[in-house]
Structures are given as structure tokens and as C-alpha cells.
C-alpha positions, 0 to 999 in steps of 0.5 A: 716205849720207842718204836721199833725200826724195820731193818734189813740187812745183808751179810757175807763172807768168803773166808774160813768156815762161811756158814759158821760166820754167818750163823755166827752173825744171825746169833750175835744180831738176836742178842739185841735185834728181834728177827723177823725172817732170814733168808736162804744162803747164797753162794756167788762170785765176788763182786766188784774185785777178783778173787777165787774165794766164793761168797756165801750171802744172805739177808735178814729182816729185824726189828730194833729199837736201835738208831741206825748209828748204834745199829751200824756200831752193833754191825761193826762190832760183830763183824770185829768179833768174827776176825774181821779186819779194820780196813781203810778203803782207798775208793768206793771200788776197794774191795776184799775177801772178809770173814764177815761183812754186814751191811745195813741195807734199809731202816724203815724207809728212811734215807739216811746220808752221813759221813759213815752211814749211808741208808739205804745202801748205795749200791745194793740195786746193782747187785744180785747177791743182795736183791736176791735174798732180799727178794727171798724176805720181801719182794715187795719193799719198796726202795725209798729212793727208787720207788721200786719194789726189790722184786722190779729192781732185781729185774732190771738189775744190770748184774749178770753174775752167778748167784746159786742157792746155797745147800747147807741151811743155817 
């Protein structure tokens, strides 16, 4: 039997039904991930780029037998079905308004560093759309790289956008 893989992830959007997207999201990863625990809905102002369009964000903690790569193609997948589109980054600081973004934030406390998968994810220290949801699912994982607890990293998180709760729950 494999063993099952703790993974955590982070999803978003900021374009069309929010919400519907997201609940849309946590459906379509239940078909082949078992869940653990979710998150309460945030909403924030873009990071990394200006836009008028909020995000709603949020975190989910899974269990899966899936490889990380195979994880990321599931990912991928959804955000497509979602109306996602294919996007080329020009540079780690190209960033747009999406219908669904998921990102793979942690897989058990492996460091995975590939061409298109980076584990943990790189820069989710920097951001309180990501730390604060995280927290909300377990402030007490410990960044394998850091070797912080989410709940110390979002204490000394240099982001000082707005992150609200978001009131509809999904």
C-alpha cells in the first residue's frame, strides 16, 4: 500500500464567482485527495502586481498517495476546467488576475526542486494571504527549510497587505 503524503495547498481567485471557483476547487481535489481540514475564506488585495479585483484565498490540508508531479498535473488540471488560462510568465514577478490558482505549498516535509516544481513553495513566507489560512489549518508545521512554524513566520512576515475573513463560507 503507498503511504499517504501530507499536502497543503493554497488556492485563490479574483475573477467571476470567487467563491463558486473555490468550492469548485475543494470538490474536484475530494475526487482523488482525501481532506483533512480547509481553511476560512480570505479576502485580499492582489499581491505582487496591481489590480482592482480582490482575491478570495484559502488553504487546504490533504492526504494523497499522489506523487508530487502527478499532484501538480491534478492542480493544473482543475485550474484549466475552472477557465483558467495557459499563461506564459515572462519573470517570477509576472502576475495576473486568474479564475483559479492553486498552488502546491508543501508535501510532507520534502524539498522538492525541479524545472516546474518547486516544494515548498518559494515564496509563500512572504505572503499573508497564504501564512494566514495556513495558520488557520496548522500553525504548528514547520517549514522544512526555514525551520519555522507557520505561525512564527507569519509573525515576521514582511507583508503588510490587508487580509480580511471572508463572510461567505463555502
Amino acid at each position: 500500500m503507498a503511504k499517504a503524503h501530507d499536502v497543503y495547498l493554497s488556492l485563490g481567485s479574483n475573477i467571476g464567482n470567487r467563491a463558486e471557483f473555490l468550492r469548485f476547487a475543494i470538490q474536484e481535489l475530494e475526487r482523488s485527495l482525501s481532506l483533512v481540514s480547509v481553511s476560512p475564506v480570505y479576502e485580499t488585495e492582489p499581491w505582487g502586481y496591481n489590480d482592482s479585483k480582490p482575491y478570495l484565498n484559502m488553504a487546504a490540508w490533504f492526504r494523497t498517495d499522489f506523487s508530487a508531479q502527478d499532484l501538480r498535473k491534478l492542480t493544473f488540471e482543475i485550474e484549466k476546467a475552472a477557465g483558467r488560462e495557459e499563461r506564459i510568465k515572462q519573470s517570477m514577478n509576472d502576475y495576473q488576475a486568474r479564475t483559479l490558482d492553486i498552488d502546491i505549498l508543501f508535501y510532507d516535509q520534502i524539498r522538492i526542486l525541479e524545472n516546474d516544481l518547486e516544494i515548498p513553495h518559494p515564496r509563500l513566507h512572504l505572503r499573508n494571504f497564504v501564512l494566514e489560512p495556513l495558520a488557520e489549518i496548522n500553525e504548528n508545521l514547520v517549514h522544512p527549510v526555514f525551520d519555522k512554524t507557520i505561525k512564527e513566520l507569519l509573525k515576521t512576515s514582511p507583508d503588510s497587505s490587508e487580509i480580511k475573513r471572508f463572510a461567505e463560507e463555502l
